[in-house]
PyMOL Python script that loads the backbone (N, CA, C, O; Angstrom):
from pymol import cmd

cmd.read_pdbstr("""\
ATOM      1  N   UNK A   1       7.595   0.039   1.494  1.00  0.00           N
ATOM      2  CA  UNK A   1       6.618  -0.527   0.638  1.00  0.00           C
ATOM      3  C   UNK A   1       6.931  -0.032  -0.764  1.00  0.00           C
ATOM      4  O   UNK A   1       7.186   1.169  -0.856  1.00  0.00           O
ATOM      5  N   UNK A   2       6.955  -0.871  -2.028  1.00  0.00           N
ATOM      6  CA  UNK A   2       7.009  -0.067  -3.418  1.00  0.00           C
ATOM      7  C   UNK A   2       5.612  -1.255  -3.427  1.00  0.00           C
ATOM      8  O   UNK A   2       5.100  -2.217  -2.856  1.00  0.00           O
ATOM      9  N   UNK A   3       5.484   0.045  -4.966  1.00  0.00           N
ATOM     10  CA  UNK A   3       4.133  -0.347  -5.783  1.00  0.00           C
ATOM     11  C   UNK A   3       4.511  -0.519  -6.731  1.00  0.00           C
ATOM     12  O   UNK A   3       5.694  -0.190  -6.818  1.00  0.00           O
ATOM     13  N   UNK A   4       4.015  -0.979  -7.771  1.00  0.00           N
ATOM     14  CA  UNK A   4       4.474  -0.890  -9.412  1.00  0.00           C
ATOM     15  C   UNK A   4       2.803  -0.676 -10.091  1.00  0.00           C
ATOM     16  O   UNK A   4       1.851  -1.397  -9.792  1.00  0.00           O
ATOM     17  N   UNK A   5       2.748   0.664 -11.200  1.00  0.00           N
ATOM     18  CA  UNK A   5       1.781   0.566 -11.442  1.00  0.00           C
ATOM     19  C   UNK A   5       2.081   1.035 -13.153  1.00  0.00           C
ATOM     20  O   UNK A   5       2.856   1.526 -13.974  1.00  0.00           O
ATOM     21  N   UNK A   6       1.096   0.579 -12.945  1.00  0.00           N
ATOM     22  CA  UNK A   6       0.686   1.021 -15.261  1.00  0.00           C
ATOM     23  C   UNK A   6      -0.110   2.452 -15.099  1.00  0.00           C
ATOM     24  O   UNK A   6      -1.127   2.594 -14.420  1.00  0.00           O
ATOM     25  N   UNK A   7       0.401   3.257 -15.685  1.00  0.00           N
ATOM     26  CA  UNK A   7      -0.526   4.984 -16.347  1.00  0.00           C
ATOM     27  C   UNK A   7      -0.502   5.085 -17.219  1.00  0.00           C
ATOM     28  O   UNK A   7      -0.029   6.078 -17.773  1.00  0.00           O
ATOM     29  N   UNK A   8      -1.185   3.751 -18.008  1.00  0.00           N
ATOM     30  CA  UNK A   8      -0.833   3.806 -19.483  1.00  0.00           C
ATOM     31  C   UNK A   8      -0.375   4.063 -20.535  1.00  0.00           C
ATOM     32  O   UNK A   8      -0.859   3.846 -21.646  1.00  0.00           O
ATOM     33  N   UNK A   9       1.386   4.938 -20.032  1.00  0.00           N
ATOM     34  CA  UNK A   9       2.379   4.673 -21.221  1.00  0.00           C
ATOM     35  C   UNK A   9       3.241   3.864 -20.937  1.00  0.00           C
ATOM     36  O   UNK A   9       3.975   3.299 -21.748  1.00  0.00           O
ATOM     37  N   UNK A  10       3.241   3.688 -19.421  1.00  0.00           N
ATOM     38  CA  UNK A  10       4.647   2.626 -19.029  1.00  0.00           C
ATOM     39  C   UNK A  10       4.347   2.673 -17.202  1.00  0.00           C
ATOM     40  O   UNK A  10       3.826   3.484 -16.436  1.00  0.00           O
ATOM     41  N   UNK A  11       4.977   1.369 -17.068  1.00  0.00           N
ATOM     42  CA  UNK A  11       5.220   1.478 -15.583  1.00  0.00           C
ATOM     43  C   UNK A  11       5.897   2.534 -14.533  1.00  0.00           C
ATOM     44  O   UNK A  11       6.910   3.163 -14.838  1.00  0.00           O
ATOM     45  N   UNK A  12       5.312   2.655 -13.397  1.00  0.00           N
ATOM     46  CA  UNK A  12       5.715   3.756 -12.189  1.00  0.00           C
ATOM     47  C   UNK A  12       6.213   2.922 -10.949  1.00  0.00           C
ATOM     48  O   UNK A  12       5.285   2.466 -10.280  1.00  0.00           O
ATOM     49  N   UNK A  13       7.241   2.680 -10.585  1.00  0.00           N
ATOM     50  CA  UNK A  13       7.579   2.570  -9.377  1.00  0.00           C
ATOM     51  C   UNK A  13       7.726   3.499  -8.297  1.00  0.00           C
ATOM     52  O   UNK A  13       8.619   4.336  -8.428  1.00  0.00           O
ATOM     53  N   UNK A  14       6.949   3.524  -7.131  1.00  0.00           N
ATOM     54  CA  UNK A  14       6.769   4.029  -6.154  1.00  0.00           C
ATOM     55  C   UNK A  14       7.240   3.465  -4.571  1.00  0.00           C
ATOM     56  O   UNK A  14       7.072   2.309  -4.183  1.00  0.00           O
ATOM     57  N   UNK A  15       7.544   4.006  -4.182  1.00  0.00           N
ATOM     58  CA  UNK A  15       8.332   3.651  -3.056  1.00  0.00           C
ATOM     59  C   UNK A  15       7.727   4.377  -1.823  1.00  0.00           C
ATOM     60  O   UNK A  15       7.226   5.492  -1.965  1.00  0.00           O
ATOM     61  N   UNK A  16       7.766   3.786  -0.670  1.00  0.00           N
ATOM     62  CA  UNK A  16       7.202   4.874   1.066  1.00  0.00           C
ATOM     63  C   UNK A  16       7.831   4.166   1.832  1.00  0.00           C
ATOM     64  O   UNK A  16       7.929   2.943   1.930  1.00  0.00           O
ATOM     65  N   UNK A  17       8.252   4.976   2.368  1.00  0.00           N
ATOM     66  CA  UNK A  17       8.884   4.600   3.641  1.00  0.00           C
ATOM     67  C   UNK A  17       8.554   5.219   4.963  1.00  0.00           C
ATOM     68  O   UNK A  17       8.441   6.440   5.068  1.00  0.00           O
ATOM     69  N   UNK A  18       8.454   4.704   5.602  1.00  0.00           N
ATOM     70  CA  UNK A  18       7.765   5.642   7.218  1.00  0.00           C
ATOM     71  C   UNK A  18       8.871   6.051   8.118  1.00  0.00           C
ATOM     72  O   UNK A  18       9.773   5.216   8.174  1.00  0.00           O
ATOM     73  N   UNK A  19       9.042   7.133   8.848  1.00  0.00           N
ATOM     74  CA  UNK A  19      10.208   7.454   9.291  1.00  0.00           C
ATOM     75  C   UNK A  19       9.961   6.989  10.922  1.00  0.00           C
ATOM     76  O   UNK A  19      11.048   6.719  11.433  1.00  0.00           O
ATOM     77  N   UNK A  20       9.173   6.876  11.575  1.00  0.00           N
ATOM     78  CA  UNK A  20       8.957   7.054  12.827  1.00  0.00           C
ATOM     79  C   UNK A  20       7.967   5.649  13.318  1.00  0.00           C
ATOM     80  O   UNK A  20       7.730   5.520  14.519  1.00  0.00           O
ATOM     81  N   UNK A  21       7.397   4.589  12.283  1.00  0.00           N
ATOM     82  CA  UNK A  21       6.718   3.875  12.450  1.00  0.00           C
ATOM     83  C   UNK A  21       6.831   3.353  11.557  1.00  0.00           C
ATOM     84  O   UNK A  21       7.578   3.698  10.642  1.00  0.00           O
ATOM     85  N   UNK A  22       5.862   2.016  11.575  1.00  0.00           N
ATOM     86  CA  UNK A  22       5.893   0.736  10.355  1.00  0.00           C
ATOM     87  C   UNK A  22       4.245   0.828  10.102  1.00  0.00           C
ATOM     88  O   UNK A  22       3.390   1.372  10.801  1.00  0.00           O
ATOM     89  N   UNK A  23       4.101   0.040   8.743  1.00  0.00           N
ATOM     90  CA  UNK A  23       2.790  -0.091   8.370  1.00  0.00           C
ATOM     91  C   UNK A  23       1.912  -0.491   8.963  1.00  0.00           C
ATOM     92  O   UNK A  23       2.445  -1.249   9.773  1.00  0.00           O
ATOM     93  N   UNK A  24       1.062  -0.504   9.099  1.00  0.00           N
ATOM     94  CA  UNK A  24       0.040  -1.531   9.737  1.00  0.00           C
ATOM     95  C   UNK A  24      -1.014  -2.230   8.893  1.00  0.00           C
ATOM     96  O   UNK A  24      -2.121  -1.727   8.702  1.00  0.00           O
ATOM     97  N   UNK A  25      -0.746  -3.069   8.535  1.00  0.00           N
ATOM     98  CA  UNK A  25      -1.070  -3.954   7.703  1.00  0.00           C
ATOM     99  C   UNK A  25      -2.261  -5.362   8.127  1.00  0.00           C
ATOM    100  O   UNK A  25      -2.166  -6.168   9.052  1.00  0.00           O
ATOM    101  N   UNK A  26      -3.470  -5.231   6.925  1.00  0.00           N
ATOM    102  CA  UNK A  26      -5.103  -5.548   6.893  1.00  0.00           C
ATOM    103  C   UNK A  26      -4.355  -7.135   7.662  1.00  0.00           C
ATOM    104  O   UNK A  26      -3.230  -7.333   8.121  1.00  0.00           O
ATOM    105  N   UNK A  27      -5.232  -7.800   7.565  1.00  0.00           N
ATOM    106  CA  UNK A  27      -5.498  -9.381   7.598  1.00  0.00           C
ATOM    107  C   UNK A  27      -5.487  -9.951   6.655  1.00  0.00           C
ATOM    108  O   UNK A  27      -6.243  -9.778   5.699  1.00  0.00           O
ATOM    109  N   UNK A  28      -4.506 -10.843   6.766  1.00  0.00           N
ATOM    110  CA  UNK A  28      -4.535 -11.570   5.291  1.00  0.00           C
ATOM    111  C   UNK A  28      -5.464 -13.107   5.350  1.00  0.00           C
ATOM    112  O   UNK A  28      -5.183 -13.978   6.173  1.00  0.00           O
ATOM    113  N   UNK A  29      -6.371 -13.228   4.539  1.00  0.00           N
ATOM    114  CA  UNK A  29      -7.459 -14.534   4.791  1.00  0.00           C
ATOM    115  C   UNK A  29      -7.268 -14.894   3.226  1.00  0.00           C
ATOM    116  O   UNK A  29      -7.374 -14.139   2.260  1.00  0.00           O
ATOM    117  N   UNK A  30      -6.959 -16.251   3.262  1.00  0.00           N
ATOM    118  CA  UNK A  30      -6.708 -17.412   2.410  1.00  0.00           C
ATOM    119  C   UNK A  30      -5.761 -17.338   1.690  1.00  0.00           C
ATOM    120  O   UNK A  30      -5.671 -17.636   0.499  1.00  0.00           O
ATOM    121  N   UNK A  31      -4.662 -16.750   2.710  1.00  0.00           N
ATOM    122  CA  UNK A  31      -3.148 -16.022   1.360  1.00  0.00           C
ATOM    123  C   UNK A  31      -3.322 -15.377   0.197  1.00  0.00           C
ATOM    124  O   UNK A  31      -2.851 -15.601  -0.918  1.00  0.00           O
ATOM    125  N   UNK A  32      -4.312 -14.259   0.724  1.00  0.00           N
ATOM    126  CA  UNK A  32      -4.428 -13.039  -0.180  1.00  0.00           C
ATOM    127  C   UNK A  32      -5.105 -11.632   0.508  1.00  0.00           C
ATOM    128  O   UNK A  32      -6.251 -11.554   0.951  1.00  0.00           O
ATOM    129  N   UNK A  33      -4.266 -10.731   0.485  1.00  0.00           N
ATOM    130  CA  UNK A  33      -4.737  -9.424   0.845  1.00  0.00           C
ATOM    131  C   UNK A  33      -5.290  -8.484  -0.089  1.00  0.00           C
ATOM    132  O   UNK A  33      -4.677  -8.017  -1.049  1.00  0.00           O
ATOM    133  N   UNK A  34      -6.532  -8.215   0.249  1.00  0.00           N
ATOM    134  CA  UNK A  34      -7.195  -7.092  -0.304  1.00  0.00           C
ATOM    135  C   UNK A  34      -7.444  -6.352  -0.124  1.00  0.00           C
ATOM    136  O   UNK A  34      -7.873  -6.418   1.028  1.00  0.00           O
ATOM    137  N   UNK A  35      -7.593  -4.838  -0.691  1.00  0.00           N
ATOM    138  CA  UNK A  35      -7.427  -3.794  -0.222  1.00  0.00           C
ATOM    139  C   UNK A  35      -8.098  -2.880  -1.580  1.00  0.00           C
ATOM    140  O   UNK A  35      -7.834  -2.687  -2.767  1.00  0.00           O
ATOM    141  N   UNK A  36      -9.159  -2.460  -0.540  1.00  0.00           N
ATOM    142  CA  UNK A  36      -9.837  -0.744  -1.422  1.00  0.00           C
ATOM    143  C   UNK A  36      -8.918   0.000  -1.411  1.00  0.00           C
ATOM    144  O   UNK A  36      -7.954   0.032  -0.645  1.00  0.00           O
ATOM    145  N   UNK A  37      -9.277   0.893  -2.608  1.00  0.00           N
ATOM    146  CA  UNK A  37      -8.687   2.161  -2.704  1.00  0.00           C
ATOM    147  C   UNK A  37      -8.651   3.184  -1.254  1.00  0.00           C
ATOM    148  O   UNK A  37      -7.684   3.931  -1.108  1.00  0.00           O
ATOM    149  N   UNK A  38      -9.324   3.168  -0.624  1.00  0.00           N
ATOM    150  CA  UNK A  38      -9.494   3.878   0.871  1.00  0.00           C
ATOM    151  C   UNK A  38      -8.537   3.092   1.800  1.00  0.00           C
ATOM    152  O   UNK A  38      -7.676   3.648   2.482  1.00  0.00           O
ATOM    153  N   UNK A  39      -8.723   1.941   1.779  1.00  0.00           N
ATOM    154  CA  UNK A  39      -7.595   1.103   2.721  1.00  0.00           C
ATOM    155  C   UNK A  39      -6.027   1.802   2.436  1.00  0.00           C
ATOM    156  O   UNK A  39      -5.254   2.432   3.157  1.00  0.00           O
ATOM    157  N   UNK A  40      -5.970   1.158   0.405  1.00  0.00           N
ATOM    158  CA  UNK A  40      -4.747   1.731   0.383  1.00  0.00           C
ATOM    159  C   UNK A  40      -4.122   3.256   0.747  1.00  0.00           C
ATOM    160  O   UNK A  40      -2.977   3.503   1.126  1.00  0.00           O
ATOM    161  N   UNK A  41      -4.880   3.901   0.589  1.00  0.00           N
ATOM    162  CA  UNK A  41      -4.956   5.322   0.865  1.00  0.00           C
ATOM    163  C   UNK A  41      -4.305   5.838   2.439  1.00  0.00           C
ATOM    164  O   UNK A  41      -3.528   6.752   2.712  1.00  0.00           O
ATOM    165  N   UNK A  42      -4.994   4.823   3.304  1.00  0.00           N
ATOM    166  CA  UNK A  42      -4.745   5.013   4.611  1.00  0.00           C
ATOM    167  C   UNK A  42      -3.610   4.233   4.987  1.00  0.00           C
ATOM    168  O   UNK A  42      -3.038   4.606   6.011  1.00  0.00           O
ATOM    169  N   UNK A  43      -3.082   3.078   4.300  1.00  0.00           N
ATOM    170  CA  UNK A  43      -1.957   2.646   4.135  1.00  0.00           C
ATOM    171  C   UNK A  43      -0.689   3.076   3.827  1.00  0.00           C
ATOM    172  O   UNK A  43       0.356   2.843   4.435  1.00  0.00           O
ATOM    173  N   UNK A  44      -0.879   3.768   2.763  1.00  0.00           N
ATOM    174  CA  UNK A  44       0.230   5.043   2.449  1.00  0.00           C
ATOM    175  C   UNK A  44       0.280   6.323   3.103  1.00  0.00           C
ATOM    176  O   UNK A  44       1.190   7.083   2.770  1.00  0.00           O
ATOM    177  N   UNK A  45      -0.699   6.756   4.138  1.00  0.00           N
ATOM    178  CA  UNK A  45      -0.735   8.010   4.733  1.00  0.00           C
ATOM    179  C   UNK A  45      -0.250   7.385   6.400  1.00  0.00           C
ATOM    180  O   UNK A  45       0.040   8.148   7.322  1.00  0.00           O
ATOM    181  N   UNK A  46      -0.245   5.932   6.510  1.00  0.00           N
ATOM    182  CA  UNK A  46       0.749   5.551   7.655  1.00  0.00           C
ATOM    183  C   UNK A  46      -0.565   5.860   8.959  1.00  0.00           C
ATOM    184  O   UNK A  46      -0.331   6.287  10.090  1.00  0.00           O
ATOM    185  N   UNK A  47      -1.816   5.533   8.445  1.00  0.00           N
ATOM    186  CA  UNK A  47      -2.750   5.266   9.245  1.00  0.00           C
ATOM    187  C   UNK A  47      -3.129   4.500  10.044  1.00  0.00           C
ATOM    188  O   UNK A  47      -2.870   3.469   9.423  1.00  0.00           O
ATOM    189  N   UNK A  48      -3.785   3.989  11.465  1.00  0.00           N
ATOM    190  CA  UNK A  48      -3.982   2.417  11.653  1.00  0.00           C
ATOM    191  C   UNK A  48      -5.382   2.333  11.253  1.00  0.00           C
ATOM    192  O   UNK A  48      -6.085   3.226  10.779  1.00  0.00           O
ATOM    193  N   UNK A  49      -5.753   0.813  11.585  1.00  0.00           N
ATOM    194  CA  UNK A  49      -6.629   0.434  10.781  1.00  0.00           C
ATOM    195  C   UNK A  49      -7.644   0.321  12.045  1.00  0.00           C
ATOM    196  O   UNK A  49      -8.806  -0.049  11.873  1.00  0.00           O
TER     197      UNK A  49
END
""", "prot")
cmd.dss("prot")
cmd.show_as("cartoon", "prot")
cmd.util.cbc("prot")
cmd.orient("prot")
C-alpha cells in the first residue's frame, strides 16, 4: 500500500508492506472507499475488520 500525503511543506510518500499477510480491505459501495482515521489506523497495523 503507499499513501501520498501533504505536512504542509511538501508531500510524504509512505509505503507498508505486510510480511506474512495481505490487507484486508473495507467494502467498497458506489466505487468509492471510505475510511476513518481508526479504519485507516487498523489498516496499516494489518488488522481485520
Amino acid at each position: 500500500m503507499k499513501l501520498l500525503l501533504w505536512d504542509g511543506t511538501g508531500l510524504v510518500l509512505v509505503a507498508k508492506r505486510l510480511e506474512k499477510s495481505s490487507f484486508r480491505w473495507p467494502t467498497i459501495s458506489d466505487g468509492v472507499m471510505r475510511l476513518t482515521s481508526a479504519q485507516l489506523s487498523a489498516l496499516l497495523e494489518g488488522l481485520d475488520w
